[in-house]
TIPA-700865 format. One record per residue (C-alpha): x negated, y, z; residue in three letters; chain; residue number from 1. Coordinates in nm, 2 decimals, padded with zeros to 4 digits. Layout:
N
        X        Y        Z   keke   ketor   kelo
        X        Y        Z    ALA       A    NUM
...
END
This chain:
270
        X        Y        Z   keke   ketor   kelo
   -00.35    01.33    02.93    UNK       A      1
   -00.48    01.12    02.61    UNK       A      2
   -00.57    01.46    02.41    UNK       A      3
   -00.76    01.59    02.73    UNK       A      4
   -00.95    01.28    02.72    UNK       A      5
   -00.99    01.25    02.36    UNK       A      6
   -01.13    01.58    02.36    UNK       A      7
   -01.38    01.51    02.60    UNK       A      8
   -01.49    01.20    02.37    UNK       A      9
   -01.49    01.43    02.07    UNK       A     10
   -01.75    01.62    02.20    UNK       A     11
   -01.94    01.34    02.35    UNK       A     12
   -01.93    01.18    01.97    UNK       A     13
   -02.07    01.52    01.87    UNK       A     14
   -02.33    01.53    02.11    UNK       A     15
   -02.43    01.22    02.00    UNK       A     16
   -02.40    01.32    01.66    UNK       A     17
   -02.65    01.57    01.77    UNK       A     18
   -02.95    01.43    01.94    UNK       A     19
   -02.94    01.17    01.67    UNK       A     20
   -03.01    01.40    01.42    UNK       A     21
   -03.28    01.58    01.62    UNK       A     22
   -03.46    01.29    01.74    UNK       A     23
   -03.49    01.17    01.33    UNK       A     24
   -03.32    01.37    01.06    UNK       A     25
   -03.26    01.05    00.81    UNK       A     26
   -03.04    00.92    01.11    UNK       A     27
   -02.71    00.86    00.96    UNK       A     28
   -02.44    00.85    01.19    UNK       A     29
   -02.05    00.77    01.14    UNK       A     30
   -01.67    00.76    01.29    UNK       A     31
   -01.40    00.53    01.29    UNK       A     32
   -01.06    00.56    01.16    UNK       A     33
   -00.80    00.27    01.13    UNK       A     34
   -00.73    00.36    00.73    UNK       A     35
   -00.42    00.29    00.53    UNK       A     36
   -00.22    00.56    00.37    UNK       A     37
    00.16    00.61    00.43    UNK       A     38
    00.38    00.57    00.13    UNK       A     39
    00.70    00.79    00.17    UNK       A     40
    00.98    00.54    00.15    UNK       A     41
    01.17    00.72   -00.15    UNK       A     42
    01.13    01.04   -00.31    UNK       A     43
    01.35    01.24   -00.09    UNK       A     44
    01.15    01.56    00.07    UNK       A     45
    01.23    01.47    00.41    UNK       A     46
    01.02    01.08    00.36    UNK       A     47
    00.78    01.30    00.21    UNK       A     48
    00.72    01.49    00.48    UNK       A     49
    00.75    01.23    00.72    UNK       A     50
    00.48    01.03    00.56    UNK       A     51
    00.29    01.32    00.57    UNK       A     52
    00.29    01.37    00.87    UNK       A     53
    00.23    01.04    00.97    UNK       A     54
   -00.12    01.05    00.79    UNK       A     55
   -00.17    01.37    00.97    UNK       A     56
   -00.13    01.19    01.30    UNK       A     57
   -00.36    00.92    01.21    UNK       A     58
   -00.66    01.13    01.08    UNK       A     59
   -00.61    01.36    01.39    UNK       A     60
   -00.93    01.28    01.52    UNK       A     61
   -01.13    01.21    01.24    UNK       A     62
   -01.04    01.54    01.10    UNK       A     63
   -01.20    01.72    01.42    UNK       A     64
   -01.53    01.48    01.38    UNK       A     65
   -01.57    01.52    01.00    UNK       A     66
   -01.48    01.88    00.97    UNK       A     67
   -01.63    02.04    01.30    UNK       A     68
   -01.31    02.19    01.42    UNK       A     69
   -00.96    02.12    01.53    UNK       A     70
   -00.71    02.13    01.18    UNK       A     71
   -00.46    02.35    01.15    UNK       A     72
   -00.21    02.19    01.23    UNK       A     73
   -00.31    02.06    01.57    UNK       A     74
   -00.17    02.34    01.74    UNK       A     75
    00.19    02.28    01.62    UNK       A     76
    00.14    01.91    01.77    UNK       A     77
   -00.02    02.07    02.11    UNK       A     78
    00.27    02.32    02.11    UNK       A     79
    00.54    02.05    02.09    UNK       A     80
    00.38    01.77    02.31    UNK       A     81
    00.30    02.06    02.57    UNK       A     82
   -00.07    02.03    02.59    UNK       A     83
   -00.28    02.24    02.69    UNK       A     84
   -00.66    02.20    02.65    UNK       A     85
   -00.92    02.29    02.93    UNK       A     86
   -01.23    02.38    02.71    UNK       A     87
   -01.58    02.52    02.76    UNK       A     88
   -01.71    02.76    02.56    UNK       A     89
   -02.00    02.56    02.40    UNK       A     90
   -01.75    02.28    02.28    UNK       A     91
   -01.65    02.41    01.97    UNK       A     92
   -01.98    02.46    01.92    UNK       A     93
   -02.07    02.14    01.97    UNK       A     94
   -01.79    01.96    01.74    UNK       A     95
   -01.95    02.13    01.47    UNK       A     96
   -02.20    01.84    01.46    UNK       A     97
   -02.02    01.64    01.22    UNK       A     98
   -02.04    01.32    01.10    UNK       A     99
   -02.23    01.19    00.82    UNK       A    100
   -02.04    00.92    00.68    UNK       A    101
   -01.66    00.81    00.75    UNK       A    102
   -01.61    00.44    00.89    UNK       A    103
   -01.28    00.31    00.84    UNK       A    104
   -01.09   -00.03    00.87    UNK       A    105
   -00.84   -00.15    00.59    UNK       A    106
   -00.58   -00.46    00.64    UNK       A    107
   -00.26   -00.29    00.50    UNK       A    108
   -00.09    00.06    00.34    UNK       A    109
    00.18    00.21    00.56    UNK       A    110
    00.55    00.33    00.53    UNK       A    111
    00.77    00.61    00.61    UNK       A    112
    01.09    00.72    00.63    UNK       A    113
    01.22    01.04    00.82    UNK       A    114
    01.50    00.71    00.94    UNK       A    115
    01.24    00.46    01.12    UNK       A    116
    01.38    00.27    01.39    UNK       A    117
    01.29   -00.03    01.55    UNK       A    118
    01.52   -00.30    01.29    UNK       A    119
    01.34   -00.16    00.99    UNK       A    120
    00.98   -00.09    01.10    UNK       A    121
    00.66   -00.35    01.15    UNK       A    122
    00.35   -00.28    01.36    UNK       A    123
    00.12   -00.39    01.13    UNK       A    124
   -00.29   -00.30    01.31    UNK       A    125
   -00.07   -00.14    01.58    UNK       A    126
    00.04    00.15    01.34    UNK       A    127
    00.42    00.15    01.32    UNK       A    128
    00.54    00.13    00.95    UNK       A    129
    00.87    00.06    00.76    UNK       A    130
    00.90   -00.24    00.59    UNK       A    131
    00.80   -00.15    00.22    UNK       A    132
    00.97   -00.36   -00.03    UNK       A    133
    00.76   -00.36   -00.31    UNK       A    134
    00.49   -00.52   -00.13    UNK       A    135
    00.41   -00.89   -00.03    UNK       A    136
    00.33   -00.97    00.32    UNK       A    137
    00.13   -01.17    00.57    UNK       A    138
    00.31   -01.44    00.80    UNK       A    139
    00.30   -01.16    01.07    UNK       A    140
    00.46   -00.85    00.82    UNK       A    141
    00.14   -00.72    00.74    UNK       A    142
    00.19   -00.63    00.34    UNK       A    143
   -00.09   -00.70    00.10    UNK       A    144
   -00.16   -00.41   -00.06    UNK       A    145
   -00.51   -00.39   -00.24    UNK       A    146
   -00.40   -00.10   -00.51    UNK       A    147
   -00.34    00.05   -00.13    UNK       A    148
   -00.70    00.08   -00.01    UNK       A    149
   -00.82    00.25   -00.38    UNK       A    150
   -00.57    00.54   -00.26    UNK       A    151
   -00.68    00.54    00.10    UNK       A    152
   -01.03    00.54   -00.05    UNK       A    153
   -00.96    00.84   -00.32    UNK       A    154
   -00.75    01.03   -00.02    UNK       A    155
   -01.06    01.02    00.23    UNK       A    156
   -01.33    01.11    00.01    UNK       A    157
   -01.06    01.41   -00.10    UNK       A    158
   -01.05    01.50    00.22    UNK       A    159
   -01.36    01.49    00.38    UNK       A    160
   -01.58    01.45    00.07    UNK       A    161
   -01.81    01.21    00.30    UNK       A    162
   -01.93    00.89    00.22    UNK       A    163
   -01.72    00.59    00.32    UNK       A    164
   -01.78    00.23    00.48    UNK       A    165
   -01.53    00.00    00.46    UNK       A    166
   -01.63   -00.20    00.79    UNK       A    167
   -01.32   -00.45    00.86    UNK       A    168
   -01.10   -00.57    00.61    UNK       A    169
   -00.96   -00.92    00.57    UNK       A    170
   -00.66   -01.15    00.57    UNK       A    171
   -00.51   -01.33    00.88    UNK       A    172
   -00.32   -01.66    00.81    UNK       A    173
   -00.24   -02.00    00.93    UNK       A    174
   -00.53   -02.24    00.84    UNK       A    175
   -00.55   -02.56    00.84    UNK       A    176
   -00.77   -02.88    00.79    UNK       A    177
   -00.67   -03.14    00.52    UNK       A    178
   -00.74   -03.49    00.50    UNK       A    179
   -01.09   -03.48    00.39    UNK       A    180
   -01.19   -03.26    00.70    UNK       A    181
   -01.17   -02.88    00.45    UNK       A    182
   -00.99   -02.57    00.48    UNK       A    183
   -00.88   -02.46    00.15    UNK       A    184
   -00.80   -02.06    00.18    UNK       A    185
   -00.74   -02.01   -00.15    UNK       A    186
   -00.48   -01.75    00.01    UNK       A    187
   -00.78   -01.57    00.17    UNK       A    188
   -01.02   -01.61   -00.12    UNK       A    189
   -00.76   -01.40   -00.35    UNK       A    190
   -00.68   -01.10   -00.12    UNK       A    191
   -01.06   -01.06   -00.05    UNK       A    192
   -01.11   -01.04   -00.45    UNK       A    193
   -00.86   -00.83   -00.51    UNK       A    194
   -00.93   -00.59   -00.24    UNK       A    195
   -01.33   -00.61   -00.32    UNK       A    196
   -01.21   -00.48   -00.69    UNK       A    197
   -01.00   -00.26   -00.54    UNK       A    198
   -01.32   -00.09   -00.37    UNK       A    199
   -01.50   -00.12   -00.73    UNK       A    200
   -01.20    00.06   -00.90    UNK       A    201
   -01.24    00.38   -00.64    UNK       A    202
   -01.62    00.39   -00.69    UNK       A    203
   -01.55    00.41   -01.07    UNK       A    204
   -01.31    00.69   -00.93    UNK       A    205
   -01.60    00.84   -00.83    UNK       A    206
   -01.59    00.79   -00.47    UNK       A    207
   -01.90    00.67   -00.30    UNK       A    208
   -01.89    00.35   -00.08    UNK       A    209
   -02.20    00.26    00.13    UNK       A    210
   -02.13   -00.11    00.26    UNK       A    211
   -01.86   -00.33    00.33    UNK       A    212
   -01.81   -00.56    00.60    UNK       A    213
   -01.52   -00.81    00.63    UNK       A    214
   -01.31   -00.93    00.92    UNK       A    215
   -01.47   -01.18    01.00    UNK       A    216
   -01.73   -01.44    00.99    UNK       A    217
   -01.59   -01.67    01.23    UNK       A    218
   -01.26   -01.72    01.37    UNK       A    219
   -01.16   -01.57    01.69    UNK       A    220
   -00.90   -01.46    01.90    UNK       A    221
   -00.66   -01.22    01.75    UNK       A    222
   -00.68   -00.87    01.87    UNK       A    223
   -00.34   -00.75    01.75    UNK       A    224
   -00.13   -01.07    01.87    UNK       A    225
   -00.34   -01.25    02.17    UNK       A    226
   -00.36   -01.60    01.96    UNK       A    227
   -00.63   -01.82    01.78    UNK       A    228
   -00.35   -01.88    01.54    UNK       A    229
   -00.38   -01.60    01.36    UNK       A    230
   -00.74   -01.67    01.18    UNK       A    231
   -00.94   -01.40    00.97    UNK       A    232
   -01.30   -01.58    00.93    UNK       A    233
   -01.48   -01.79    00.71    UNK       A    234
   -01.60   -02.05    00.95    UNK       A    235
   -01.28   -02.24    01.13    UNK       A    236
   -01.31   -02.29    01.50    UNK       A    237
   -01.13   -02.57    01.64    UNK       A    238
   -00.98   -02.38    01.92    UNK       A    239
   -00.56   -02.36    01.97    UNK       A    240
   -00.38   -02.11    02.16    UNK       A    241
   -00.34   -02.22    02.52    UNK       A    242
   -00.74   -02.26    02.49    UNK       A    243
   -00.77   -02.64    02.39    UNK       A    244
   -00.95   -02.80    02.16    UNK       A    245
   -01.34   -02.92    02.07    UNK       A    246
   -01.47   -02.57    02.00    UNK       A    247
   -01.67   -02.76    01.65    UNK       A    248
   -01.73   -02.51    01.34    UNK       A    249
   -01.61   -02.56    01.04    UNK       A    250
   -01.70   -02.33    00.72    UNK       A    251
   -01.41   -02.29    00.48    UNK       A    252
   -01.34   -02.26    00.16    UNK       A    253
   -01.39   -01.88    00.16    UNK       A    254
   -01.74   -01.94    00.34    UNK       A    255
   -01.86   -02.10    00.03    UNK       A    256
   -01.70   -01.85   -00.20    UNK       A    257
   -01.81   -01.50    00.01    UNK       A    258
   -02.17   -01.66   -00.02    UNK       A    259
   -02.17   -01.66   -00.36    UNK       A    260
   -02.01   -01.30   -00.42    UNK       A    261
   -02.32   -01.19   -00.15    UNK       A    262
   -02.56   -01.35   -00.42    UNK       A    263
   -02.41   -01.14   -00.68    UNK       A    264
   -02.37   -00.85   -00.51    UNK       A    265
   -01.95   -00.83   -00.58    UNK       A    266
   -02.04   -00.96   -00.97    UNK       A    267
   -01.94   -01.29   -00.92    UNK       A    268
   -01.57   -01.26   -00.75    UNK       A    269
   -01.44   -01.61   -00.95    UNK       A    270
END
């Protein structure tokens, strides 16, 4: 039963959470949460609540380890999945060793509509989502959305009113090498601008952001898809799909261009 056993780590994390603190109180310790807020597809109640619902489903977990307790709502979803939870006593003491700062990943905002089906949704980071047509999109659906991860940023800090760390976030394309041996990811270069102004427009919002990390530094196999194809770094490796090819490194465009912003600390974004 996955919320038996996500119990279980939830207390562990607190634990955790715990010791760290007593062994040196300037520890700072943090969660992880796959971020992007759903949009309701229209205005209509029901895609309202759908989308709301959604969001509750994805901050399940995170809302036990920031907050210290199980929401309010959780028993409704216990109730109607039929679950049960064997506790012991001390582990709601436990969970209320929370967190200090809320990790998060951010490739894409979500959709939803009280009608999703499998001919209009998209499984964009594994989270099912409607297909939101106000929104450009990768070659594999996922929509660029950077005015997306100000809101997800504004929602969490709402919600949990924890610093955030933005620790993946990046664009996964088809690259390729020209004639004179470059990659040119002009592609890549603009969503990572956009999306690091995007994090400078929430801080002026007046959330606090710690860090950020892209995904990645070097190309890799795809988690979401199983492929080199799908590349996300700033240093290309010459590797294809059924595992061929000379393995040789080559920086990009965007290596040049995320070395300069890492100079300026985010002033320079041009």
């Amino acid at each position: 039963m996955k919320y038996q056993a996500a119990h279980h780590e939830l207390v562990a994390s607190a634990l955790v959470t715990k010791i760290a603190h007593k062994v040196d109180p300037q520890n700072q310790v943090g969660c992880m949460l796959a971020g992007g807020n759903f949009y309701p597809y229209s205005c209509k109640p029901e895609d309202v609540l759908t989308a709301m619902e959604k969001d509750r489903e994805n901050l399940f977990f995170i809302d036990v380890q920031s907050r210290g307790y199980y929401p309010s709502y959780a028993q409704k979803v216990f109730d109607q999945k039929g679950v049960v939870l064997e506790t012991e006593e001390e582990d709601f003491e436990i969970l209320a060793n929370t967190v200090d700062f809320i990790s998060f990943s951010y490739y894409a905002s979500r959709c939803a509509s009280a009608d999703m089906n499998e001919g209009n949704t998209s499984a964009a980071n594994v989270v099912k989502s409607i297909k939101n047509p106000h929104l450009p999109a990768s070659d594999w659906g996922w929509v660029i959305d950077p005015a997306g991860l100000r809101i997800t940023m504004n929602t969490l800090y709402d919600r949990y009113q924890k610093p955030l760390f933005l620790v993946e976030n990046g664009l996964g394309a088809k690259d390729s090498i020209d004639e004179n041996g470059e990659i040119n990811d002009d592609y890549r270069i603009d969503y990572l601008r956009k999306h690091i102004k995007a994090m400078h427009d929430a801080m002026t919002d007046g959330v606090p952001l710690m860090g950020f990390t892209p995904w990645g530094c070097i190309d890799l196999v795809a988690a979401s898809t199983g492929e080199m194809t799908k590349r996300y770094g700033f240093i290309y490796v010459d590797r294809d799909n059924v595992g061929g090819g000379t393995l040789n490194r080559t920086p990009k465009k965007s290596f040049y261009w995320y070395k300069k912003v890492i100079a300026t600390n985010g002033r320079d974004l041009v």
